[in-house]
Steps between C-alpha positions, in 0.01 A plus 500: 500500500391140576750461743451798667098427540528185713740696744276772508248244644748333746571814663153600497402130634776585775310797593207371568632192679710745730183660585306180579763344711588813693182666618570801690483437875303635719573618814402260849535508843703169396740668232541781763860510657450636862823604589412730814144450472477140634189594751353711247446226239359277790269734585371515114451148501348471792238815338436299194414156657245704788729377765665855623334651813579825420307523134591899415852504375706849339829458335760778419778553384735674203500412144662185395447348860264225354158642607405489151551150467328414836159681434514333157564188659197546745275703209489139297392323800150759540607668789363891574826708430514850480832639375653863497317609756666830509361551191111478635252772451247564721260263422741214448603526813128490695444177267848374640414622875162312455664173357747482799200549737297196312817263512524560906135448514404213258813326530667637111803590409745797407820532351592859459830670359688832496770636467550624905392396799142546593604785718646714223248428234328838359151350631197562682594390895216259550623332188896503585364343880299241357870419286697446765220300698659174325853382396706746366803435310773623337577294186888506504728513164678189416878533545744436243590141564104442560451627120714236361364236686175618374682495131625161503174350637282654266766438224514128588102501504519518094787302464746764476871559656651814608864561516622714770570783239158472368347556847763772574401697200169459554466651848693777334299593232180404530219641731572263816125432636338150445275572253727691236780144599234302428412703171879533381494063608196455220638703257901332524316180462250544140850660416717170572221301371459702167889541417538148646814656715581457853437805736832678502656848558462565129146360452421738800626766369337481188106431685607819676589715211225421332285614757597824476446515127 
């Protein structure tokens, strides 16, 4: 029993360190990996530090394109965001049609998303015109090899290497989006700092399986 205790308290002191040293990121335009979506993230930028000219923005795309982790991005820097517009009921969308006609008028800003082009939205017309009156654009899915870059980076962020294998199975069986990679990348790492074991196939599998407990 008393040498059980004191290793009950050095796991639970690795816990708790694990935690402290690896907060869970947050997603930034910085952490962002623009892949296709070069101009895009420019153009975010640009919104946040009042330097775009064209200050009404709408972004769209399918799930797991990174959209998510842009408005979040752009959300913790204070900017006006209004996101599944699809989704808006009638007087959401007058308060949205009213906030676009402010930002042209006292110099604001917008950053709208969907999940279609302005065109094909389910929306009043005055509302889907005053959409496409700024930039729209498609937010484009990362590609394969784009993921793992994103992987390693973020991996090598906390410290952390990936094998090829690792990053393989990953993309495999994981959802593939930024945000869940990023999630899946937090939780690998309180795991290798807990067990005090490198991040390998088996340590992987084990985080995963676990998950689905």
């Amino acid at each position: 029993m008393n040498d059980a205790f004191p290793a009950i308290l050095r796991e639970n002191l690795m816990r708790q360190l694990a935690l402290a040293i690896s907060p869970a990121s947050q997603p930034t335009l910085d952490n962002f990996v623009p892949g296709a979506n070069a101009e895009l993230l420019e153009r975010l930028r640009e919104l946040l530090s009042d330097s775009a000219a064209e200050r009404i923005v709408y972004l769209w795309g399918e799930p797991g394109s990174g959209k998510s982790h842009l408005l979040r991005a752009c959300a913790r820097e204070g900017l006006h965001l209004a996101d599944d517009v699809e989704a808006l009921g009638a007087e959401s969308q007058i308060a949205l049609f009213n906030r676009i006609n402010e930002a042209r008028q006292a110099g604001g800003a917008v950053l709208a998303a969907g999940n279609a082009p302005p065109a094909q939205l389910p929306l009043r017309e005055d509302l889907k015109s005053r959409l496409a009156w700024g930039l729209v654009y498609q937010v484009k899915p990362l590609t394969d090899g784009e993921r793992a870059v994103f992987l390693r980076a973020e991996a090598g962020r906390r410290g952390m290497r990936l094998a090829d294998e690792v990053i393989a199975y990953l993309l495999t069986h994981v959802r593939r989006d930024p945000l869940s990679l990023t999630a899946i990348l937090d939780e690998l790492d309180r795991a290798s700092l807990e067990r005090k074991r490198l991040v390998t196939l088996p340590l992987v599998r084990e985080v995963l399986k676990a998950r689905e407990e």
